[in-house]
ZANUNU-240132 format. One record per residue: x, y negated, z negated of N, C-alpha, C in turn; residue in one letter. Coordinates in steps of 0.05 Angstrom, whole numbers, plus 32768, in hexadecimal, padded with zeros to 4 digits. Each point is the difference from the previous one (the first is absolute). Example, Ala and Ser with C-alpha at 12.3 -4.5 7.8 and 13.67 -1.06 7.14 Angstrom:
- npx,npy,npz,capx,capy,capz,cpx,cpy,cpz,residuo
- 8108,8072,7F64,7FEE,7FE8,8000,8012,7FE8,8000,A;
- 7FF9,7FEB,800E,8010,7FE8,7FFF,7FF1,7FEA,7FF2,S;
***
This chain:
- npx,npy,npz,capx,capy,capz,cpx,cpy,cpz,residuo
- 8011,8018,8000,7FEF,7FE8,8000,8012,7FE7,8000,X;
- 801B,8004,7FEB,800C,7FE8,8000,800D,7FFA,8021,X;
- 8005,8017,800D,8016,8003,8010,7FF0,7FEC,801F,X;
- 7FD8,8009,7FFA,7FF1,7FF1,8016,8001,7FEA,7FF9,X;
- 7FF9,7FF7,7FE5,8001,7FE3,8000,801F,7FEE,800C,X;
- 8012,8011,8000,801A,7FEA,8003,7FFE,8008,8023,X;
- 7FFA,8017,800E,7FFB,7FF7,8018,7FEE,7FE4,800B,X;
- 7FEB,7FFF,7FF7,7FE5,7FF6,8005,800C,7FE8,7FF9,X;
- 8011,7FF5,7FE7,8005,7FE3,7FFE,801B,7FFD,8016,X;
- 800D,8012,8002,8015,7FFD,801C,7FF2,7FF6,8018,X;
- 7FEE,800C,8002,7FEB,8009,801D,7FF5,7FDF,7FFD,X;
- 7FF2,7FFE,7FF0,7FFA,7FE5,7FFA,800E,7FE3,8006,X;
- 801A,7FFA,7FED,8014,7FEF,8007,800A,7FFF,801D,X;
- 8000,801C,800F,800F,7FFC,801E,7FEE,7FF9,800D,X;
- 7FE1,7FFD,7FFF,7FEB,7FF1,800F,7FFE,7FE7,8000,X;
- 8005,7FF8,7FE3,8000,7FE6,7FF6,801D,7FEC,8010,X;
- 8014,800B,7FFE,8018,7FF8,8007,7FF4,7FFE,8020,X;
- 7FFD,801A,8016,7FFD,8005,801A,7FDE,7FE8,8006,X;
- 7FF7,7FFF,7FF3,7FE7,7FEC,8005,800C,7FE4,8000,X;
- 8018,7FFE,7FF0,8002,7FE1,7FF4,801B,7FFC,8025,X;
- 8002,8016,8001,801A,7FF8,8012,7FEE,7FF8,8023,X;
- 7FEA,800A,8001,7FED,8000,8019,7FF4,7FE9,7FFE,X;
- 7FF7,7FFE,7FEC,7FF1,7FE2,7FFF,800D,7FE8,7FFA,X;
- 801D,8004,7FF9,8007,7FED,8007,7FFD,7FE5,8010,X;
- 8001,7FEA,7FFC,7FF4,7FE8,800C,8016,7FF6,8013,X;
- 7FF4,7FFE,8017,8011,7FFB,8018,8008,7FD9,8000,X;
- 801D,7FFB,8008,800A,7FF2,7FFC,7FF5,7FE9,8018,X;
- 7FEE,800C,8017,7FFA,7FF4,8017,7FE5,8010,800D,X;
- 7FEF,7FE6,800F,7FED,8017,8015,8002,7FF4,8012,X;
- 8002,8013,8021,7FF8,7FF9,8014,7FF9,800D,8016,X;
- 7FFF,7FF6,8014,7FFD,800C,8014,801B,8011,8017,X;
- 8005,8014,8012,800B,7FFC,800B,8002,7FF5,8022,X;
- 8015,7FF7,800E,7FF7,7FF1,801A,8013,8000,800D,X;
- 800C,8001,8018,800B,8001,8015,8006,7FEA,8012,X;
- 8016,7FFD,800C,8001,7FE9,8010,7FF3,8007,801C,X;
- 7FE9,7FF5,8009,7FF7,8012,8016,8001,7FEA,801B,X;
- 800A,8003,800D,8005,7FED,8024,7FE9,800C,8015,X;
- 7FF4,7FEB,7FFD,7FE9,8007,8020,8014,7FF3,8019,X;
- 8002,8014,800D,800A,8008,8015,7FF1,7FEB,801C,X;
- 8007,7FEC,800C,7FE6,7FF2,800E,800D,8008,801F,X;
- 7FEE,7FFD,8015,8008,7FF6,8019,800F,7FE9,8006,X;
- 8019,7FFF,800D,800F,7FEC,800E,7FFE,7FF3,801C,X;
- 7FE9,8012,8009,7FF4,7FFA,801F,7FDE,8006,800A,X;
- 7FFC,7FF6,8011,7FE3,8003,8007,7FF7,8010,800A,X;
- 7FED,801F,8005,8000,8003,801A,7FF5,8025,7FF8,X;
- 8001,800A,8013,7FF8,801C,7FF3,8011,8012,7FF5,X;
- 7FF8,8016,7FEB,8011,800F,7FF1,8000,8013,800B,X;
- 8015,8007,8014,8008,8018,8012,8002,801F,7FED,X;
- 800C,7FF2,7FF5,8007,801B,7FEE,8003,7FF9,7FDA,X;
- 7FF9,8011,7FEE,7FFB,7FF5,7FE8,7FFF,801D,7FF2,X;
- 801C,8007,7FEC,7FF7,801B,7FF7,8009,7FFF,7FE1,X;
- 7FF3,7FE8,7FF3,7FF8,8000,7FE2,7FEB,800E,7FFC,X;
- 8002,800D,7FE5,7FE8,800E,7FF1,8009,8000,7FDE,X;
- 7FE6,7FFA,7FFB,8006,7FF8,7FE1,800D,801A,7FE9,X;
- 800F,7FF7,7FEE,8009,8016,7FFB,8020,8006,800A,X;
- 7FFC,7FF3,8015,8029,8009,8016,800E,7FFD,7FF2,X;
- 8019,8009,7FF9,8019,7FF5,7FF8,8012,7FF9,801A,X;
- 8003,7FE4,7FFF,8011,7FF6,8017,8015,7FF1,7FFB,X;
- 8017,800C,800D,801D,7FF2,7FF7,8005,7FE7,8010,X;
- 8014,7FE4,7FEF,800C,7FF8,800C,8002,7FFB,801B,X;
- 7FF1,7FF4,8014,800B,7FFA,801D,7FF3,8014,8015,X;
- 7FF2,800D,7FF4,7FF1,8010,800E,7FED,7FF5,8015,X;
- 8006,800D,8028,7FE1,7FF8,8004,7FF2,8007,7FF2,X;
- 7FE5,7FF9,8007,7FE6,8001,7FFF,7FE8,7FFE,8010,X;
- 800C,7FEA,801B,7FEA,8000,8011,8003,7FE9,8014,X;
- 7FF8,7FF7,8014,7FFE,7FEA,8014,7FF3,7FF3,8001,X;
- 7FFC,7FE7,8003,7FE0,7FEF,8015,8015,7FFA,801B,X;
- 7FE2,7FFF,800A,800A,8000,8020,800F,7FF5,8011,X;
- 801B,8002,8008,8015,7FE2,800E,7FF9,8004,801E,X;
- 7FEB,8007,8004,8007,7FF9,8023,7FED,7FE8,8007,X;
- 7FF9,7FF1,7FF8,7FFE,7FE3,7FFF,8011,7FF0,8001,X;
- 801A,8000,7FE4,8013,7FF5,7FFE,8016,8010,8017,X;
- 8008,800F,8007,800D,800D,8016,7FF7,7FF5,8018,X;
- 7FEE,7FF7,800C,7FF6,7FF1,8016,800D,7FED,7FFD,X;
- 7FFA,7FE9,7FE7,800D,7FE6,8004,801D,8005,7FFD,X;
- 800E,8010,7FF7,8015,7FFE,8002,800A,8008,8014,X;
- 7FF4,800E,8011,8007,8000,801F,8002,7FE1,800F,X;
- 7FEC,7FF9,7FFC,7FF7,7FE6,800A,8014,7FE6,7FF8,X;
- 8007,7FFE,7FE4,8017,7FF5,8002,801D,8007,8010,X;
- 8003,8018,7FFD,8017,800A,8010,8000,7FED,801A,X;
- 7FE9,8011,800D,8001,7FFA,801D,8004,7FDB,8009,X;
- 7FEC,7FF3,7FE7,800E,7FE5,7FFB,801C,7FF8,7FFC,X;
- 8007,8009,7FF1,8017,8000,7FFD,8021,8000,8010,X;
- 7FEF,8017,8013,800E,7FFE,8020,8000,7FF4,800D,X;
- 7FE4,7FF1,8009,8003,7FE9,800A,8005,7FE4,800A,X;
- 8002,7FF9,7FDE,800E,7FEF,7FE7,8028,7FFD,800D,X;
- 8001,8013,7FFC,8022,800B,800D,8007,7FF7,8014,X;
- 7FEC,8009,801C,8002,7FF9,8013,8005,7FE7,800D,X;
- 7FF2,7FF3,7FE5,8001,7FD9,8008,8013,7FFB,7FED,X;
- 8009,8003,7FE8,8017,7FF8,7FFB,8021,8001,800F,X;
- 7FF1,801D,8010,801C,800D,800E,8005,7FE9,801C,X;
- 7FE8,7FF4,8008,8000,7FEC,8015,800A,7FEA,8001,X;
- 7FFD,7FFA,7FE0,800B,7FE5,7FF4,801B,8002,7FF7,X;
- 800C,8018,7FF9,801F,8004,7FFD,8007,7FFF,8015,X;
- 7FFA,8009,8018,8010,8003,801B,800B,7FE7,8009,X;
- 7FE8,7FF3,7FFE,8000,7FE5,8011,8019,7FEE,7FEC,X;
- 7FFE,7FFC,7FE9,8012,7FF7,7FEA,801A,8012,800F,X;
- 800B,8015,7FF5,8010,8010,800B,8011,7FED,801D,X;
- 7FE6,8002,8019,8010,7FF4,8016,8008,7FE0,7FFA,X;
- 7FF8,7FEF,7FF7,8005,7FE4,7FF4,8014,8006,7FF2,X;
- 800A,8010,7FED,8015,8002,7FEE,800F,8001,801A,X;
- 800A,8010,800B,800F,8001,801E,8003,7FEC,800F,X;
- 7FED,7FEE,7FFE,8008,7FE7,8019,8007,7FEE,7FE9,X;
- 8002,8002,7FE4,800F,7FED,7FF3,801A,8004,7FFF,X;
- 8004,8018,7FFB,8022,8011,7FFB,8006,7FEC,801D,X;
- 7FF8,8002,8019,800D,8002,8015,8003,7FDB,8005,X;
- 7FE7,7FF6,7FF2,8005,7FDB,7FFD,801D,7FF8,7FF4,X;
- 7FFC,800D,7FE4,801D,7FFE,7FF1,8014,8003,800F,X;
- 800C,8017,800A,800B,8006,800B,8014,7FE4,801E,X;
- 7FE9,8000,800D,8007,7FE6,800F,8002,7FE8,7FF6,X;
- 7FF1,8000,7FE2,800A,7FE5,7FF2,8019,8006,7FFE,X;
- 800F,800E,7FFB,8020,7FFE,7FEE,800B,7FFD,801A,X;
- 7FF6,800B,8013,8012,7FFD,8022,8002,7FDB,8001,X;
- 7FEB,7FF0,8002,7FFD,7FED,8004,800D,7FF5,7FE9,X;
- 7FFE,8008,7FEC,8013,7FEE,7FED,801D,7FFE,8003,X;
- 800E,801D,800D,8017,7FFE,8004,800C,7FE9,801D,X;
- 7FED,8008,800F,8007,7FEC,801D,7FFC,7FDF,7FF9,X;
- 7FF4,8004,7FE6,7FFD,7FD6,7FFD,801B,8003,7FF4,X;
- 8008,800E,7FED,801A,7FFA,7FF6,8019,8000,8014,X;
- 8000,8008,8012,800F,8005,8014,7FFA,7FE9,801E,X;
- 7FF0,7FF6,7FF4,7FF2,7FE6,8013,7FF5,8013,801B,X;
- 7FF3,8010,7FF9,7FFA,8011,801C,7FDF,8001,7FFF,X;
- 7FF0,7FF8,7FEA,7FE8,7FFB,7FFE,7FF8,7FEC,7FFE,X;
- 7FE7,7FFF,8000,7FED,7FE2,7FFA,7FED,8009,7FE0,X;
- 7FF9,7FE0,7FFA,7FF0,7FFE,7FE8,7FE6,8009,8007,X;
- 8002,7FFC,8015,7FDB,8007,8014,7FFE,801B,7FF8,X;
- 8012,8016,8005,8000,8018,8008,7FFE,8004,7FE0,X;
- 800A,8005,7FF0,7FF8,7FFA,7FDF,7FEE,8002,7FFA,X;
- 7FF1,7FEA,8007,7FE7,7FF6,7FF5,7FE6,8009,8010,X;
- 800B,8012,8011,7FE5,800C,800B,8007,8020,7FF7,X;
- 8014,8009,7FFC,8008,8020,7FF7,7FEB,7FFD,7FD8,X;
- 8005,7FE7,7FFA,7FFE,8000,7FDC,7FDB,8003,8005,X;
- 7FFC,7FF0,8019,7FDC,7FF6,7FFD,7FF4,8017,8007,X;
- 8018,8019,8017,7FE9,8011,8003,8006,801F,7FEC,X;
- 8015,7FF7,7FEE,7FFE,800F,7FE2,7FF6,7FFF,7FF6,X;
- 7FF2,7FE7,7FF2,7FEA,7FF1,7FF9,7FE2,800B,8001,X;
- 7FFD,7FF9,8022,7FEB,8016,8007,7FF4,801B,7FF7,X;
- 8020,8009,8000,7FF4,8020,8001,7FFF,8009,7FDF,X;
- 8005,7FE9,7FF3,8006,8006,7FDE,7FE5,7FFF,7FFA,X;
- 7FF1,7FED,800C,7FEC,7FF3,7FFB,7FE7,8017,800F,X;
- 800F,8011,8018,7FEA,800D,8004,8003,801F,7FF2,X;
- 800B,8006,7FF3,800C,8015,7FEF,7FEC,7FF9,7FE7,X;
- 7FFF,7FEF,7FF5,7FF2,7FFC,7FE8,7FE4,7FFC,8005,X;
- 7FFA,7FF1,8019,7FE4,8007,8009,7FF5,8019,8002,X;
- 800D,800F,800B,8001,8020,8003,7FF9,8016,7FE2,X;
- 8012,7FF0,7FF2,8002,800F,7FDF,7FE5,7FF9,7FFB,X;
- 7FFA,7FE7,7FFF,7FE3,8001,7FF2,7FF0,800B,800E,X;
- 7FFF,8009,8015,7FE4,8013,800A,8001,8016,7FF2,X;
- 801D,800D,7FFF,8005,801A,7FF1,7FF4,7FFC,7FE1,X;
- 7FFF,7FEE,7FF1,7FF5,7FFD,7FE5,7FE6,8004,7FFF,X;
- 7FE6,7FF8,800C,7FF0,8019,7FFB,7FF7,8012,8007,X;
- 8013,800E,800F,8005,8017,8009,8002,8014,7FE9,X;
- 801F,7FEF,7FEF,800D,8011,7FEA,7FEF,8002,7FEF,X;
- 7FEF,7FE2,7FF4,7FE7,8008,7FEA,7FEA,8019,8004,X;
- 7FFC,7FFD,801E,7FF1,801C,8004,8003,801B,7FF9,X;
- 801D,7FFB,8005,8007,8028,8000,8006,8001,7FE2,X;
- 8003,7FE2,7FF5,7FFE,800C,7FDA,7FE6,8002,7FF3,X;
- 7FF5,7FF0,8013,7FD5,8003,7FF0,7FFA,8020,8010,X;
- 8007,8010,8011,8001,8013,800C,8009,8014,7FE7,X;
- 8017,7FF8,7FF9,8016,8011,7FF1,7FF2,7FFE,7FE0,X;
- 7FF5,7FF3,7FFF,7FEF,8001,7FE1,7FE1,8010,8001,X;
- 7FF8,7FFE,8016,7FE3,800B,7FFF,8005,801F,800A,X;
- 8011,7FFF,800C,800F,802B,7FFE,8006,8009,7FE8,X;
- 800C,7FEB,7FEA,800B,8005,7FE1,7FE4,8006,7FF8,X;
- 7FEA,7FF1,8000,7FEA,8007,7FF4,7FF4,8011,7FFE,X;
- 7FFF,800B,8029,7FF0,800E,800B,800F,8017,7FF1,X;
- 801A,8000,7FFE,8006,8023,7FF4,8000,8001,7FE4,X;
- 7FFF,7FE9,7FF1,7FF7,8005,7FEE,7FE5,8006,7FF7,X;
- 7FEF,8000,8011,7FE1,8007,7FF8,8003,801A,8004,X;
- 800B,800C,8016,8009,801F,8012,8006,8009,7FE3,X;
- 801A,7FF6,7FF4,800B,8015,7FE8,7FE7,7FFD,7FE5,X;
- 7FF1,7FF0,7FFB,7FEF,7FF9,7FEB,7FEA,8015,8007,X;
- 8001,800C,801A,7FE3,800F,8009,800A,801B,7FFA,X;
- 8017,800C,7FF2,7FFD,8011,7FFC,8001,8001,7FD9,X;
- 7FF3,800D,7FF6,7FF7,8000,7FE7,8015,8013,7FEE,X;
- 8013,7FF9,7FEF,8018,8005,7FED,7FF0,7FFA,7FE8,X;
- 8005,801D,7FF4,7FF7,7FFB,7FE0,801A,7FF6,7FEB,X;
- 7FF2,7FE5,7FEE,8017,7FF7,7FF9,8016,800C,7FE9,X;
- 7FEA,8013,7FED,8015,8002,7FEA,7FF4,8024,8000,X;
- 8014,8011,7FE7,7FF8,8017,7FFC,7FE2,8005,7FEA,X;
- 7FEE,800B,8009,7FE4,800B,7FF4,7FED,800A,8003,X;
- 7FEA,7FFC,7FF2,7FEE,8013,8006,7FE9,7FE5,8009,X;
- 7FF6,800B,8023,7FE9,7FF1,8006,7FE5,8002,7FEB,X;
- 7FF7,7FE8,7FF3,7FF0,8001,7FF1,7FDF,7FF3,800F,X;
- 8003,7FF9,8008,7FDF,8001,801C,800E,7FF3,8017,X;
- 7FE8,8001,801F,8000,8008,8018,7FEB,7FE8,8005,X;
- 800E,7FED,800A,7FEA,7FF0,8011,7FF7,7FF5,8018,X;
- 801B,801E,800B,7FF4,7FF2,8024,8003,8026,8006,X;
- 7FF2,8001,8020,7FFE,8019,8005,800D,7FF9,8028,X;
- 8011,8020,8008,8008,7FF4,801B,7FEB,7FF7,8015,X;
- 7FFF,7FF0,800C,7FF9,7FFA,8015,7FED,7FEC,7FFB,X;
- 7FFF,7FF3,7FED,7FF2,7FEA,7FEF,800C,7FE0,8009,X;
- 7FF8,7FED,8003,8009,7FE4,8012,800B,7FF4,7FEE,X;
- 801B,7FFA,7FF7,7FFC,7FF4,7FE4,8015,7FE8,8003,X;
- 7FFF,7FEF,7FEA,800E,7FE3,8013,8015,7FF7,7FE5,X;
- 800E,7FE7,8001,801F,8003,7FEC,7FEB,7FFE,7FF0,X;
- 8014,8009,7FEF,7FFE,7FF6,7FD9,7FEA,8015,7FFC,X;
- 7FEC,8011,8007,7FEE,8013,7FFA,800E,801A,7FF1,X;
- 7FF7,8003,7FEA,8007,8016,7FEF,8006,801E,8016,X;
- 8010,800B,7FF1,7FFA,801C,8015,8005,8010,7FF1,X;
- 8009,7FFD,7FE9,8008,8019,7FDF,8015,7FED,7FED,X;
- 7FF0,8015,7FE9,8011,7FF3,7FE9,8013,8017,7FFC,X;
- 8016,7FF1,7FEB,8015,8017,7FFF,8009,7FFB,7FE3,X;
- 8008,8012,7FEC,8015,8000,7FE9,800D,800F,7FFF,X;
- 801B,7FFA,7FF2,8012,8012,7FF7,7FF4,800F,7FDD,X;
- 7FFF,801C,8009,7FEC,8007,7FDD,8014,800B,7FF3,X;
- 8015,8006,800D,801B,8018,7FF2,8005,7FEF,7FE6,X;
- 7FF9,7FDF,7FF9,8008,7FF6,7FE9,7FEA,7FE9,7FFE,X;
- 7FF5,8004,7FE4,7FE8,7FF2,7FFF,8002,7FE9,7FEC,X;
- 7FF2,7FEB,8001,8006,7FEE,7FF3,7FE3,8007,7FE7,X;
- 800B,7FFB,7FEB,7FF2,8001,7FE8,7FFF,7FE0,7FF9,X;
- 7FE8,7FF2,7FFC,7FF4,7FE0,7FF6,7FF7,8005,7FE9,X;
- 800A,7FF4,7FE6,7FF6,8001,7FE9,7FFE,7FE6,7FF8,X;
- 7FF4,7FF7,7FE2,8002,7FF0,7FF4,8009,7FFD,7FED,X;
- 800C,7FEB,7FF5,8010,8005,7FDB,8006,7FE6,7FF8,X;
- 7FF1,7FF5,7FE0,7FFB,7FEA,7FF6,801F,7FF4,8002,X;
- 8004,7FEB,7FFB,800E,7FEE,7FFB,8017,8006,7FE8,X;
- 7FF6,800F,7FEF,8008,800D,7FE3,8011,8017,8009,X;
- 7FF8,8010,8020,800E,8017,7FFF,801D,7FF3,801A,X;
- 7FFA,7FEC,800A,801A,7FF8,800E,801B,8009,8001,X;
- 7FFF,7FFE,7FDB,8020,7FFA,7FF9,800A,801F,7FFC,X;
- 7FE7,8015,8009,800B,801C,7FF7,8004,800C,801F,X;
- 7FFD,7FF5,8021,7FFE,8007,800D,801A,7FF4,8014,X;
- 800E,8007,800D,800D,7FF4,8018,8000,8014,8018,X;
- 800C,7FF1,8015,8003,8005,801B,8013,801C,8006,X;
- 7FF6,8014,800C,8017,801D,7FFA,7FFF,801A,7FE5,X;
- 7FED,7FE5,7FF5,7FF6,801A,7FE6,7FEC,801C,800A,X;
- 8015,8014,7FF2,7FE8,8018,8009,7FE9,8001,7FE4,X;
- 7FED,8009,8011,7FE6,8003,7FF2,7FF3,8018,8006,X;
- 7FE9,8007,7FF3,7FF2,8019,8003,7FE6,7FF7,800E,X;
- 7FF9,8010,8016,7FE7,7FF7,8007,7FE9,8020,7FFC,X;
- 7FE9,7FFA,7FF9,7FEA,8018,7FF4,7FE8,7FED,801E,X;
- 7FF2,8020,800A,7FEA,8000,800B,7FEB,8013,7FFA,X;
- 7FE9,7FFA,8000,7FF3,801C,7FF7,7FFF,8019,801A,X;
- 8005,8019,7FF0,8005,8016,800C,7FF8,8016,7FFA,X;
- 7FD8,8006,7FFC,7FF6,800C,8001,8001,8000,7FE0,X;
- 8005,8008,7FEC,7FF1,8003,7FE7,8021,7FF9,7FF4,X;
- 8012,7FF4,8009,8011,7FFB,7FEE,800D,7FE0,8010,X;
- 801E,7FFD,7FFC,8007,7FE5,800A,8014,8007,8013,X;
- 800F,8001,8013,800F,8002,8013,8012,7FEC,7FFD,X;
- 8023,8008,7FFE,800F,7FE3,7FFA,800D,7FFA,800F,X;
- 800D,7FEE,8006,801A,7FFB,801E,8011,7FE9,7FF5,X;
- 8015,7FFF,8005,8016,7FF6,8001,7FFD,7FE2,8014,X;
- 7FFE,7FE9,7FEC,7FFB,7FEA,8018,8017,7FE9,7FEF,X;
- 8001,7FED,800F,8018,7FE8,7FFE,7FF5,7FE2,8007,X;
- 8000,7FF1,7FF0,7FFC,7FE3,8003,8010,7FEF,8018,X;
- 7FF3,8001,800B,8009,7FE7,801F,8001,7FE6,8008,X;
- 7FE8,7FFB,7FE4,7FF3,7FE1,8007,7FF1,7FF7,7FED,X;
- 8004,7FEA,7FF3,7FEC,7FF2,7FE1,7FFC,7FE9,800D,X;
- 7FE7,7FF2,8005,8000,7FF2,8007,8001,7FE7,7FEB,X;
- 8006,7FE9,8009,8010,7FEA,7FFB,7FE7,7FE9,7FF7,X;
- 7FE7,8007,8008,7FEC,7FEF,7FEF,7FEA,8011,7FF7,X;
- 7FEB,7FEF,7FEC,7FF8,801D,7FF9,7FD7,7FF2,8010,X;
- 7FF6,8018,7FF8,7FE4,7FFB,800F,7FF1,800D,7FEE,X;
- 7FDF,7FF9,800B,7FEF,8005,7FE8,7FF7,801C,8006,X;
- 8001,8016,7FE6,7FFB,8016,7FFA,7FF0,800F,8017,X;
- 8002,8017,8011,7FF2,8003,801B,7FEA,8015,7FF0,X;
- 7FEE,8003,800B,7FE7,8009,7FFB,800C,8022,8000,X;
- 8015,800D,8005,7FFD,801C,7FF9,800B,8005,7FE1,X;
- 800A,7FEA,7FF6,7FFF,8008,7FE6,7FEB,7FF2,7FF0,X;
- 7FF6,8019,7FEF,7FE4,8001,7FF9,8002,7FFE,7FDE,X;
- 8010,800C,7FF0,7FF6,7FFB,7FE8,8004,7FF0,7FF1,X;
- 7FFC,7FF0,7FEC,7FFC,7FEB,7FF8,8020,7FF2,7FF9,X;
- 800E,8017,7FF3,8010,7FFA,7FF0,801F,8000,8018,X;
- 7FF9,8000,801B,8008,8001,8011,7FFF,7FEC,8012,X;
- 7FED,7FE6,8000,7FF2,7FF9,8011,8005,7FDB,7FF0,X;
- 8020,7FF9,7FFD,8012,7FED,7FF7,7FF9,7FF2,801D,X;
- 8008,7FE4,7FF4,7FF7,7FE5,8012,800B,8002,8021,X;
- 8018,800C,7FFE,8010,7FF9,800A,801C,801D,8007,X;
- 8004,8009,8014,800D,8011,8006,8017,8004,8014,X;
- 8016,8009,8002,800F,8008,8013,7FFA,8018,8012,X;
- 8006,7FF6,801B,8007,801A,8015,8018,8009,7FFC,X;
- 8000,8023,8005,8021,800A,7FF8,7FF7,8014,801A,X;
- 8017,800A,8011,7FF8,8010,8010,8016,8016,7FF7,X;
- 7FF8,801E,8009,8010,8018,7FF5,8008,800A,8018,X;
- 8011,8008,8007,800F,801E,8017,7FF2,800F,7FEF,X;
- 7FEC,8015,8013,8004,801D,7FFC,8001,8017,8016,X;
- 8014,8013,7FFB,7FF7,800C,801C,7FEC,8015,8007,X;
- 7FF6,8002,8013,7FE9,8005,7FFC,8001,8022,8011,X;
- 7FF0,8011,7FEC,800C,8025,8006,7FE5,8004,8015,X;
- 7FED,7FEE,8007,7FEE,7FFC,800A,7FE0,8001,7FFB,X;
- 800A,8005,7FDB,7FE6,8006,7FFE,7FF3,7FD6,7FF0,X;
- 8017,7FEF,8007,7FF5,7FEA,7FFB,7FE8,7FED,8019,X;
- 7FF3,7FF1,7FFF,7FF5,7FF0,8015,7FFA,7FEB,7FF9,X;
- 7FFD,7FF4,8016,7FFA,7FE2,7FFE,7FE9,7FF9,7FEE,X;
- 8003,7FEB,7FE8,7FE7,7FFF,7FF3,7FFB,800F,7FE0,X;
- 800F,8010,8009,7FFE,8015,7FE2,800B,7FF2,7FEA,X;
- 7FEF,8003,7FEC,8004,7FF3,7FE1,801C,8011,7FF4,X;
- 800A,7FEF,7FF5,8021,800D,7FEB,7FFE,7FF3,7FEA,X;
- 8015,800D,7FED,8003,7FF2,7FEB,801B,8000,8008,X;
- 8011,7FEA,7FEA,801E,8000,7FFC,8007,7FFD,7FE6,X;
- 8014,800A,7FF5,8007,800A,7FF0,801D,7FEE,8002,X;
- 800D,7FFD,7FEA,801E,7FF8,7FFB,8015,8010,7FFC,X;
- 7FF1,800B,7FF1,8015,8016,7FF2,7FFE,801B,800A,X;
- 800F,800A,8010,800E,8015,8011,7FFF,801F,7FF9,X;
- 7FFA,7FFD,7FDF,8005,8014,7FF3,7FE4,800A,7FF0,X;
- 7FEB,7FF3,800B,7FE6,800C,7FF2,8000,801B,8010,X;
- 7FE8,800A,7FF3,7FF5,801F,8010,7FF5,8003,8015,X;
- 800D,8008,801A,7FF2,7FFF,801F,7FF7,8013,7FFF,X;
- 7FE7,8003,7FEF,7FEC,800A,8016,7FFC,801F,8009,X;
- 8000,7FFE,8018,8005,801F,8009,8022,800D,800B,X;
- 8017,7FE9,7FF0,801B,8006,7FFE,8007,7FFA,8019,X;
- 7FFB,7FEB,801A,8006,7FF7,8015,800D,7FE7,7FF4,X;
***
C-alpha cells in the first residue's frame, strides 16, 4: 500500500511538472508568411505557350512560357529593311564628299606649285588667288554636303533605338521565372490575350518561412537580431517545435494587431519581430505559432 502511494505521488508530480512545462506561456504570437512575387506580363499580346500549375516547384530562371512575337518580328523586319535604305543615302552622300575631298587634295597640291613659281618670279598673284577661291569653293561645298549627311545620321540612330526596343519586347515575350519556389496560384491560362503588367502567377520561396510575432516593449531588451528561438505549432493533440532565428525587430512600434486576443496580452503598443524557420513542409502560409525564447523548454513531439 505504502509502495502505491509513493508511485501515485511520483505519477502525480511528473504530470504536474510535464503540464507546467506544455503550458508554458509563449514569449510571442503570430502568424507565418512568405515573401510571395506576382509574376506580371512584360508584353502585350497572346500567350502562346504557358505551363504553370499551382503547386509547381520552379527553379531559378526557368522557362515557363511565351506571348506571341510575330508582331514584333514584322516590325523588326521593317526597320531592317529601313534601315537599308537609310545606308543607301548616306552611302551617296559619302561618295560625293569622298570625290570633293579629291579635288581639294589636287587644289592644294597646285597651290604649293603656284606658290613656288611666285617665289621664283615664274607666277602671278592672279593665279594664287584664283587656285585659294576655288579651294574655298570646294571647302564650302564639302560642308554643304556633310550637312545633308546629318539627318541621314540621326535617322539610322532613331532606327538603331527602335530595334533596341523592338528586341527588347522580343526577349520580355518570353516568360523567366524569377526566383526559386513553389507556384502559389495561376492567373492566366495559354492562349488567353493578355497585355503588360497583368498578373500571370504568384510565386514564394517556402523552403524558409518567415515567422511575424509580437512582443511588448518590456520584452525588447531580452531579444536581438540572430538569436535562436523555439518556435511551437499545433500538431494534432500535442505541440510540434522547430528551430527558428530572429532576422528583424522592427524599429517603431504599432498598435496591438487583432490576432492577439487575450487581455493580458493585448498592451497599447507592440513590436514586429520576424523569425527564420525552415520549413520540413508541414508549415503554410498563415498558420498560427507561438515563440518561445528559451531553446531548452520541452518540444513537444522531440522535433
Amino acid at each position: 500500500m505504502k509502495i502505491t502511494k509513493n508511485i501515485f505521488g511520483l505519477f502525480l508530480i511528473g504530470s504536474i511538472l510535464v503540464g507546467c512545462k506544455n503550458n508554458e506561456k509563449a514569449d510571442g504570437y503570430g502568424n507565418f508568411e512568405a515573401t510571395e512575387i506576382t509574376v506580371s506580363a512584360e508584353n502585350s499580346g497572346k500567350l502562346i505557350q504557358f505551363t504553370v500549375e499551382e503547386g509547381q516547384i520552379l527553379k531559378k530562371g526557368a522557362y515557363v512560357g511565351f506571348i506571341d512575337t510575330i508582331p514584333l518580328s514584322l516590325k523588326r523586319d521593317q526597320l531592317l529593311a529601313s534601315k537599308t535604305i537609310i545606308y543607301s543615302k548616306s552611302n551617296s552622300v559619302l561618295s560625293q564628299v569622298n570625290v570633293l575631298n579629291a579635288q581639294l587634295r589636287t587644289a592644294e597640291i597646285n597651290k604649293n606649285r603656284i606658290e613656288n613659281l611666285i617665289r621664283e618670279n615664274a607666277g602671278t598673284q592672279k593665279q594664287l588667288d584664283d587656285i585659294d577661291g576655288e579651294i574655298n569653293v570646294i571647302q564650302k561645298q564639302i560642308t554643304s554636303v556633310k550637312s545633308q549627311n546629318s539627318p541621314v545620321i540621326d535617322e539610322l540612330k532613331s532606327i538603331d533605338v527602335q530595334l533596341k526596343q523592338v528586341e527588347d519586347l522580343i526577349q520580355k515575350s518570353y516568360i523567366i521565372n524569377p526566383i526559386n519556389g513553389t507556384v502559389l496560384t495561376e492567373y492566366a491560362e495559354p492562349n488567353e490575350i493578355t497585355s503588360f503588367g497583368k498578373p500571370l502567377y504568384k510565386i514564394a520561396d517556402l523552403n524558409t518561412m518567415q515567422l511575424r510575432v509580437y512582443v511588448s516593449e518590456s520584452q525588447l531588451s531580452s531579444i536581438k537580431i540572430g538569436q535562436d528561438v523555439t518556435v511551437k505549432v499545433d500538431d494534432k493533440k500535442d505541440m510540434k517545435s522547430y528551430k527558428g532565428k530572429i532576422t528583424w525587430i522592427a524599429s517603431v512600434a504599432e498598435f496591438t494587431p487583432k490576432i492577439i486576443q487575450t487581455k493580458e496580452e493585448r498592451v497599447n503598443l507592440v513590436y514586429a519581430v520576424k523569425i527564420d524557420v525552415i520549413n520540413d513542409g508541414g508549415l503554410k502560409i498563415g498558420m498560427p505559432a507561438e515563440m518561445f525564447l528559451s531553446t531548452t523548454i520541452s518540444e513537444g513531439n522531440g522535433n
